[in-house]
C-alpha positions as CSV (number, residue, x, y, z in Angstrom):
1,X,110.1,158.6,108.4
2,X,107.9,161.3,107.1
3,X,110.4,162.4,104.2
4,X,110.5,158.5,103.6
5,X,106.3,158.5,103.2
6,X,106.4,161.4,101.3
7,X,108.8,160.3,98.7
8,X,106.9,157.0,98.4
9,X,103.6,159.0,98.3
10,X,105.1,161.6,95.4
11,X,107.7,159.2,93.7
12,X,105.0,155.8,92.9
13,X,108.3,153.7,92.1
14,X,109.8,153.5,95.1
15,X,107.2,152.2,96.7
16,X,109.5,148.8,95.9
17,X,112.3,150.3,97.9
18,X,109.9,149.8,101.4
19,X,111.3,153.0,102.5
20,X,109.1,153.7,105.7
21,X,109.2,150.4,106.8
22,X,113.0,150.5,106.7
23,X,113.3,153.2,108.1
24,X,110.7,152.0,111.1
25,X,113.0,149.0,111.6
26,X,116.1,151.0,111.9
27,X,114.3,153.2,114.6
28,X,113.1,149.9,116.3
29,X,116.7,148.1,116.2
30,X,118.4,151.2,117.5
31,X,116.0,151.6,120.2
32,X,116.9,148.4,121.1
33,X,120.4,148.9,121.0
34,X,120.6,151.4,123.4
35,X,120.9,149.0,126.2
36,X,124.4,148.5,126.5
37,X,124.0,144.9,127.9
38,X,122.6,144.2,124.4
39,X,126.0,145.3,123.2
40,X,127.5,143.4,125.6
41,X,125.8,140.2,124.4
42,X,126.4,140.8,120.5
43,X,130.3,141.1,121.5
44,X,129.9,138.0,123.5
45,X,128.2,136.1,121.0
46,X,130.8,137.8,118.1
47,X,133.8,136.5,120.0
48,X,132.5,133.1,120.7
49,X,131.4,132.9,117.0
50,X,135.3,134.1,116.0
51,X,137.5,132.4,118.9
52,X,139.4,129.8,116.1
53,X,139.6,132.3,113.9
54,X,143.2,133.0,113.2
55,X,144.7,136.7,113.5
56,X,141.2,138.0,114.5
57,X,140.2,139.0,118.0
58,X,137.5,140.5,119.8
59,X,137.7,142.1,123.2
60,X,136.8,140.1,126.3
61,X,133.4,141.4,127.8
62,X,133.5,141.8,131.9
63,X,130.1,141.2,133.1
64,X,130.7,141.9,136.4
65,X,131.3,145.7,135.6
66,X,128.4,145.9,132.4
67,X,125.2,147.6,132.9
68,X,122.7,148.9,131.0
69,X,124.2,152.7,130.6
70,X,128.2,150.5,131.3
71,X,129.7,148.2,128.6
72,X,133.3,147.4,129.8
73,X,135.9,145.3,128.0
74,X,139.4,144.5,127.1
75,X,141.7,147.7,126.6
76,X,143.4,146.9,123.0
77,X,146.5,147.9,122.8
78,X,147.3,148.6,119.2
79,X,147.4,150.7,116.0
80,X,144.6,152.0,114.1
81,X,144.4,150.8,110.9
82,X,144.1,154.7,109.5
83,X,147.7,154.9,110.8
84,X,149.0,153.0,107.5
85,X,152.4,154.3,108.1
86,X,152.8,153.6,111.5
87,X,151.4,150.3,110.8
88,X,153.9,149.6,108.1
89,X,157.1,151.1,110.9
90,X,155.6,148.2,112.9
91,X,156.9,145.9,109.5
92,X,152.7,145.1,109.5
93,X,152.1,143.7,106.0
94,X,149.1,146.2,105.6
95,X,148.0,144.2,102.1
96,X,147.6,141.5,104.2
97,X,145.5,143.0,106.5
98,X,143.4,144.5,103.9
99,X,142.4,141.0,102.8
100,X,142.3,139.4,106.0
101,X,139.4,142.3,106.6
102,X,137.7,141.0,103.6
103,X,137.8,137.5,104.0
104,X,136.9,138.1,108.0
105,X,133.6,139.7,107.2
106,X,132.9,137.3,104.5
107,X,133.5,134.6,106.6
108,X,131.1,136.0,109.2
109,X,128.5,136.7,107.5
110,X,128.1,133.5,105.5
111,X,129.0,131.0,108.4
112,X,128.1,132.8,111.0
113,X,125.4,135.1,109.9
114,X,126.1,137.2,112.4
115,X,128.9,140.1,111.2
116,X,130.0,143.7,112.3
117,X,128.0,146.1,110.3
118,X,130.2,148.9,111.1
119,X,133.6,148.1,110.0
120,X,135.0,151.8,109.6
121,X,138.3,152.7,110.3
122,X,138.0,154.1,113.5
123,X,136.8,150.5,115.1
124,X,139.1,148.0,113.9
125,X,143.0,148.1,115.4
126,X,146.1,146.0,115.0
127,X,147.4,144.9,118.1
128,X,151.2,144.0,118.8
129,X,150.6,140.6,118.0
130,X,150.1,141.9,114.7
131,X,146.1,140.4,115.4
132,X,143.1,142.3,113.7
133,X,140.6,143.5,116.8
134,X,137.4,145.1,116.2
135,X,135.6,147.5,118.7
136,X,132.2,148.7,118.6
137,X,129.4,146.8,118.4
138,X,126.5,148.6,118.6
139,X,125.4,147.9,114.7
140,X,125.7,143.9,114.2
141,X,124.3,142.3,111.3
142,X,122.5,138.9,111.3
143,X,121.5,136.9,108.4
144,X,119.3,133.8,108.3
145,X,120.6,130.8,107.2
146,X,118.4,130.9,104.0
147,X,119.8,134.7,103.2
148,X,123.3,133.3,104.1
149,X,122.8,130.7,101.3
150,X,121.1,132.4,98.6
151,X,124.1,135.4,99.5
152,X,127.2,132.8,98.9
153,X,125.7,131.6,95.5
154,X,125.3,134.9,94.0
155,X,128.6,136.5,95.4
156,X,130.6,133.2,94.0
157,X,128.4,133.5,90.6
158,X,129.4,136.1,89.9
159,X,132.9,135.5,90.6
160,X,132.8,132.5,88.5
161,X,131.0,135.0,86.0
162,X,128.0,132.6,85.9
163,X,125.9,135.3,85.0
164,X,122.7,132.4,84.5
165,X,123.0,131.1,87.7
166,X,123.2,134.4,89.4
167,X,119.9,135.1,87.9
168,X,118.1,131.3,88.8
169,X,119.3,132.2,92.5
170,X,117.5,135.7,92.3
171,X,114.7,133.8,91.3
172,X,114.6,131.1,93.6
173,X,114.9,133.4,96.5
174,X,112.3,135.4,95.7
175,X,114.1,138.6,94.8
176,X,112.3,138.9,91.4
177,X,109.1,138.2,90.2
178,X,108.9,134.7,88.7
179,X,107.7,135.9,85.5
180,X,111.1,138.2,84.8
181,X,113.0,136.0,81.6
182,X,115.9,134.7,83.1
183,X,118.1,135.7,80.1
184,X,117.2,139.0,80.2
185,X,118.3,139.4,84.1
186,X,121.1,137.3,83.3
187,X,122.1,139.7,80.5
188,X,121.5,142.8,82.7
189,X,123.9,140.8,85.6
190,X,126.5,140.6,83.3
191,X,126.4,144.3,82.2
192,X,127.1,145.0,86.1
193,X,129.5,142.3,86.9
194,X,132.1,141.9,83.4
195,X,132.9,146.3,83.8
196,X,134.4,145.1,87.2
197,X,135.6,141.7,87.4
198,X,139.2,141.5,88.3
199,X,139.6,144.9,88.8
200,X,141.5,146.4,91.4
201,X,139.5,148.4,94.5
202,X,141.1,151.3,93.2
203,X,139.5,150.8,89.4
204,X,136.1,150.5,91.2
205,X,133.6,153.0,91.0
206,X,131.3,152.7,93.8
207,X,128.7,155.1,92.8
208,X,128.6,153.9,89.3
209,X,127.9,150.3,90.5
210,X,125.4,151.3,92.9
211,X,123.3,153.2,90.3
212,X,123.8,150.7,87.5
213,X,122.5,147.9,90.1
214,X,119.4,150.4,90.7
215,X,118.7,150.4,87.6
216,X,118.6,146.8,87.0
217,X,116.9,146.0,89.9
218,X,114.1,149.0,88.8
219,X,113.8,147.8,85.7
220,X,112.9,143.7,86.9
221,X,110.8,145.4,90.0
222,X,113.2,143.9,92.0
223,X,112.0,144.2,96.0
224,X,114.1,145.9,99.1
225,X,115.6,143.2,101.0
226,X,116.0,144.9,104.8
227,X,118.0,142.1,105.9
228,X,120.6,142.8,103.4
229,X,120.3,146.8,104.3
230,X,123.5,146.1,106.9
231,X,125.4,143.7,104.7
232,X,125.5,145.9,101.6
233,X,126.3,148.9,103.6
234,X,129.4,147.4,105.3
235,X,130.7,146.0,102.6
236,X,131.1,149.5,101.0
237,X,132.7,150.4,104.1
238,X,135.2,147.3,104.4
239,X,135.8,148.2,100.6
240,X,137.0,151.9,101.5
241,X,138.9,150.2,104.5
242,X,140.9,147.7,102.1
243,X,141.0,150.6,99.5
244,X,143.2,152.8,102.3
245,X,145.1,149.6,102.9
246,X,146.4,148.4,99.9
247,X,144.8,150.3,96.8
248,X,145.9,147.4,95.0
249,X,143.6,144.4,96.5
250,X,141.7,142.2,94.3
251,X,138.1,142.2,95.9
252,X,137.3,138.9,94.1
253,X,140.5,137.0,94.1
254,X,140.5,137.4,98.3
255,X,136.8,136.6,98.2
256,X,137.1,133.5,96.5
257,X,138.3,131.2,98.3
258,X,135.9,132.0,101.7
259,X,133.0,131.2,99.4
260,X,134.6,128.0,97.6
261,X,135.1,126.4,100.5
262,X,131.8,127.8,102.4
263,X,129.9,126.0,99.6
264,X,132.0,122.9,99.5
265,X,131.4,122.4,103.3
266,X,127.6,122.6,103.1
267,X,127.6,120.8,100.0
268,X,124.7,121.2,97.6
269,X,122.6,124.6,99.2
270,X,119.4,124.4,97.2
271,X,118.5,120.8,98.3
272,X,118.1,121.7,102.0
273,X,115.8,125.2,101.0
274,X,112.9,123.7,102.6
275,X,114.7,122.7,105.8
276,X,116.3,126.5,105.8
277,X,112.7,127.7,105.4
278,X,111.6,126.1,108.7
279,X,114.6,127.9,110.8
280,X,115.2,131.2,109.9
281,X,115.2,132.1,113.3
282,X,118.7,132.2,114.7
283,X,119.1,131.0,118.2
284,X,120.4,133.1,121.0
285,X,122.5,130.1,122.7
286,X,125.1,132.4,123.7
287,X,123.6,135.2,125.4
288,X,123.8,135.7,128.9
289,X,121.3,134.6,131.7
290,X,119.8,138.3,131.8
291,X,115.9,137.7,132.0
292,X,115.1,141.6,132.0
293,X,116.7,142.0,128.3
294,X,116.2,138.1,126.8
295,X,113.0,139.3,125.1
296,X,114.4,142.5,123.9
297,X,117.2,140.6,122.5
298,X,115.3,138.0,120.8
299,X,112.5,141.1,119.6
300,X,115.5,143.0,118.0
301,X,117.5,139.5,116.6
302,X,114.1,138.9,114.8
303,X,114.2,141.6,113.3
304,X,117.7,141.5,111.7
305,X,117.0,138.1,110.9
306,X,113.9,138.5,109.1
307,X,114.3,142.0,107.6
308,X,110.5,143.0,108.7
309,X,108.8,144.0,111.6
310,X,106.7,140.2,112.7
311,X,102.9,141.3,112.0
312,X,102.3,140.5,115.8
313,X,104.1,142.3,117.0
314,X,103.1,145.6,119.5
315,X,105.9,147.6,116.9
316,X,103.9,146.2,113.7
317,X,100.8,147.8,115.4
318,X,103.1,151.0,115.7
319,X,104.0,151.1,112.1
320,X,100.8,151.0,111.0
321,X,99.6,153.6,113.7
322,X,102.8,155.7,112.4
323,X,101.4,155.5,108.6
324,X,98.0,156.2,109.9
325,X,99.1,159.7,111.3
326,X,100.9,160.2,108.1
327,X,98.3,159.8,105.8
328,X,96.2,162.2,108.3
329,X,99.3,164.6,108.2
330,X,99.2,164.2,104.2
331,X,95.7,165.1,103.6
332,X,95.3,167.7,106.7
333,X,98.4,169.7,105.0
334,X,96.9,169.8,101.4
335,X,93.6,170.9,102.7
336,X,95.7,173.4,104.5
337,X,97.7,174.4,101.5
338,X,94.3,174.5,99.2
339,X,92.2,176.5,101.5
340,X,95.7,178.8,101.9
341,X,95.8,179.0,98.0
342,X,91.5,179.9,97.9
343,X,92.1,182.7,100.8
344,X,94.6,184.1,98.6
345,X,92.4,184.1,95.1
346,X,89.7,185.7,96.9
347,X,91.7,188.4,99.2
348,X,93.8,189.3,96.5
């Protein structure tokens, strides 16, 4: 948090990047997250949100043997999907898999809003049944319904290479300032998006993307967005998962048809904003009857869902407390280092 403040305090434009604040609400959420019964209840909630979903599974959770230092579930009895070859001895169509991964998290985190945010090889298996099963769920994303919305519109756009209406959605959701030309961000969309469209994952450069979208988003003073932190992380990940999978998957031909029909179910998005507006908060209807952790839970859900730490709060109070003591730190050290640097004129 301190290298965060100084970088803001040396380096003026990434101030926009909000970088002790998200680093304050990763400390806050993980905190939060040590309680395994939290787990627990993300993994409930997961499974109850995924149960009709075909050739996905997640682990049952046994309440009766959970505590707060205890999470205990299903044993899976599968293959890890780094083990490519033995998956493939198994006759497992791993190309399959690779975009059943794909569409999975999409599917999750624009219907459910609620997705695993650390998709890595290590925690997802295939089990005999030839089902995908994810493990580990201390770091679980959560979107609001709004986020979920305005995320579906601009993944599609640019799928459909509507470069324009990528751009009004940026607008309408407040990710620019109002006064950026709309042309001009659509012209800067389409210098990130045409380079890669229906490429393979293996044609992809990550790191070029990544700093090409910085730039753009630098040069429109586009703001950090903490709720999308999680999703834009694991969808790197789930990128290098397919990539080991099936070099060969097309990233935007497998996300297609989870969008289309996303957006055909809830019809036309933008004329329900102002009802999204009103219930951003999502509601914990499936978390156990635990009243010691219910207000933890909700205090950490808030803060997925939201992206910011809720002004008042007791940890909004600590974040400004925690920048108080930096500034102090700041100044106190270049007093030090000036009266250190005076000392040494006049001794030497």
């Amino acid at each position: 948090m301190l290298f965060a403040f100084l970088i803001e305090s040396i380096v003026k434009k990434t101030k926009r990047l909000k970088l002790v604040e998200v680093v304050f609400l990763l400390k806050e959420i993980t905190n939060l997250e040590m309680d395994l019964r939290f787990e627990a209840a993300a993994a409930n909630e997961y499974a109850e949100n995924t149960k009709n979903d075909a050739g996905y599974r997640v682990p049952e959770i046994y309440w009766n043997f959970t505590s707060e230092n205890v999470m205990t579930l299903d044993w899976v009895d599968g293959v890890s999907i780094r083990e490519t070859e033995e998956l493939k001895k198994r006759n497992i169509d791993t190309g399959k898999i690779a975009e059943d991964i794909i569409q999975n998290f999409l599917r999750h985190a624009v219907r459910d809003g609620f997705f695993h945010a650390d998709m890595h090889q290590g925690n997802i298996f295939v089990d005999t049944n030839g089902q995908i099963v994810p493990i580990d769920f201390g770091i679980m994303g959560r979107l609001d319904k709004m986020s979920k919305r305005f995320l579906a519109e601009i993944l599609f756009g640019f799928i459909q290479r509507d470069y324009k209406k990528v751009a009004e959605v940026h607008l309408i959701a407040g990710l620019v300032p109002k006064e950026v030309p709309i042309d001009d961000l659509a012209q800067a969309l389409r210098s990130i998006g045409e380079p890669i469209f229906g490429q393979t994952v293996k044609d992809i450069s990550g790191g070029k993307l990544l700093k090409q979208l910085f730039d753009v988003t630098e040069k429109f003073n586009m703001q950090t967005q903490p709720q999308l932190l999680m999703l834009q992380k694991t969808m790197v990940v789930v990128e290098g998962v397919a990539r080991k999978l099936n070099p060969n998957t097309n990233i935007w031909t497998t996300s297609k048809p989870v969008l289309e029909n996303w957006l055909r179910e809830t019809k036309d998005p933008f004329n329900t904003i102002s009802q999204t507006l009103q219930d951003t908060s999502e509601a914990l209807k499936r978390l156990p009857e635990f009243p010691e952790i219910m207000d933890k839970a909700n205090q950490a859900l808030t803060y997925l869902a939201s992206g910011q730490i809720p002004q008042n709060s007791n940890s909004y109070a600590a974040l400004n407390d925690k920048k108080s003591e930096m500034i102090t730190f700041r100044n106190q050290s270049i007093i030090g280092i000036l009266v250190v640097v005076i000392l040494g004129l006049l001794v030497f």
